[in-house]
N, C-alpha and C positions, 0 to 999 in steps of 0.2 A: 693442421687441425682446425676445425672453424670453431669458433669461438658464438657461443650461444646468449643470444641478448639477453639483459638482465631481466627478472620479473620490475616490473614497475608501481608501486605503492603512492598512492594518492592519501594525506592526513587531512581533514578540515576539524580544524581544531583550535577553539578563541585563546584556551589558555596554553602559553607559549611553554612553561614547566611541562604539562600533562604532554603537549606535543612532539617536544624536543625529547624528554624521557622515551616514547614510544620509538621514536624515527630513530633514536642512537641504539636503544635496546633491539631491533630489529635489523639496525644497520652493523650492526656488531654480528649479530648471530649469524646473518644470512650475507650474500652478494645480492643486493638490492637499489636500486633507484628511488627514493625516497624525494616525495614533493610535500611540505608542509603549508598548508593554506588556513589562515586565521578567516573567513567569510564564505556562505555559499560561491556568491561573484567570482571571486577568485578562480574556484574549482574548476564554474563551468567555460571559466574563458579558456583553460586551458585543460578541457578534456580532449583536445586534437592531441595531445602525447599519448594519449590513449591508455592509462592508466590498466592492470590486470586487477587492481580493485582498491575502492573507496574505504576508507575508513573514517565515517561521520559523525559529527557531534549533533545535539540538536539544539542546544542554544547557541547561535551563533547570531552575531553582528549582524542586520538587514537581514537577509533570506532564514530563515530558521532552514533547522533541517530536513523536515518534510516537506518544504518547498524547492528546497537544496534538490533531495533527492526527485521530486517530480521531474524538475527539469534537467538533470541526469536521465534519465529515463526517457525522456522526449530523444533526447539526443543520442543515445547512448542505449537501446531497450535491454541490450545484454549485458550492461554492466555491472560487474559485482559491488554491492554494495554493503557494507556495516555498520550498520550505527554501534557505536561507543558514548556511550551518554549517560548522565549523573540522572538523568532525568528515574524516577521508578516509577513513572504513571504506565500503567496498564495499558491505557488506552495511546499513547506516545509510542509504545512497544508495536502495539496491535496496526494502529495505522502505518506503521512506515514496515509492516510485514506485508501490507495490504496492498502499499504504494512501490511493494519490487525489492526491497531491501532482505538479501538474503539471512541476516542473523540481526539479535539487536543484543549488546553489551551491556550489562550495567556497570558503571563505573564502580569499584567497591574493594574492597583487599585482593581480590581474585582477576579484577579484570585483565589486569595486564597480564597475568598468564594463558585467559582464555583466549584472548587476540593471538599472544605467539604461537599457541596452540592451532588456533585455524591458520595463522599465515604460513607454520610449517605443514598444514597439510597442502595449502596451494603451490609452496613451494615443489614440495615431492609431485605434486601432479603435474606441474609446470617442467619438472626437470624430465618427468616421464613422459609428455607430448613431445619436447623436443628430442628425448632421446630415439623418439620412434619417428620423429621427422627427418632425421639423420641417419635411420636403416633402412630407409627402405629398399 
């Protein structure tokens, strides 16, 4: 039986609670790879593991997040990206829709269920790629 690599989750997230909550809540639910990064730096030195998607904060240490994500995007043009962010500026939402990022979260009583929400639907599409990679 071959054995199907994991999806791979990338967190960039300063606060180590909101981080650890998400990667454990997710690592529970699903068979997932889970990398938690507190600074853009961080991310981008290690998008060679090649992450199936980001999930971004926007105030972070040195790189904010929109600079985070440009440079993901240089490197990276297809990568899936999310911001998860306390931030509710409009215009914070708007630019890093602008800059590639396919959704943006707000941080708020709901958040964390609308991440599990999109991570299980990449899950299911991720399990559906490979299951047809496997029949042909």
């Amino acid at each position: 039986m071959l054995k199907h690599p994991k999806l791979a989750i990338f967190i960039i997230e300063d606060d180590p609670y909101f981080g650890t909550l998400l990667s454990d809540k997710l690592r529970n639910m699903y068979d997932l790879k889970m990398y938690i990064y507190e600074n853009g730096e961080d991310c981008i030195k290690n998008l060679y593991l090649n992450p199936d998607i980001i999930l971004l904060d926007h105030l972070l240490p040195g790189m904010d997040g929109i600079k985070t994500l440009q440079e993901i995007k240089k490197k990276a043009p297809d990568m899936s990206v999310v911001f998860v962010s306390a931030q509710t500026s409009a215009e914070i939402a708007a630019r890093s829709i602008q800059y590639g990022a396919m959704d943006y979260i707000t941080k708020d009583r709901g958040s964390l269920q609308k991440v599990i929400d999109l991570i299980a639907d990449k899950v299911l599409k991720y399990k559906d790629d490979k299951t047809s990679d496997y029949n042909l």
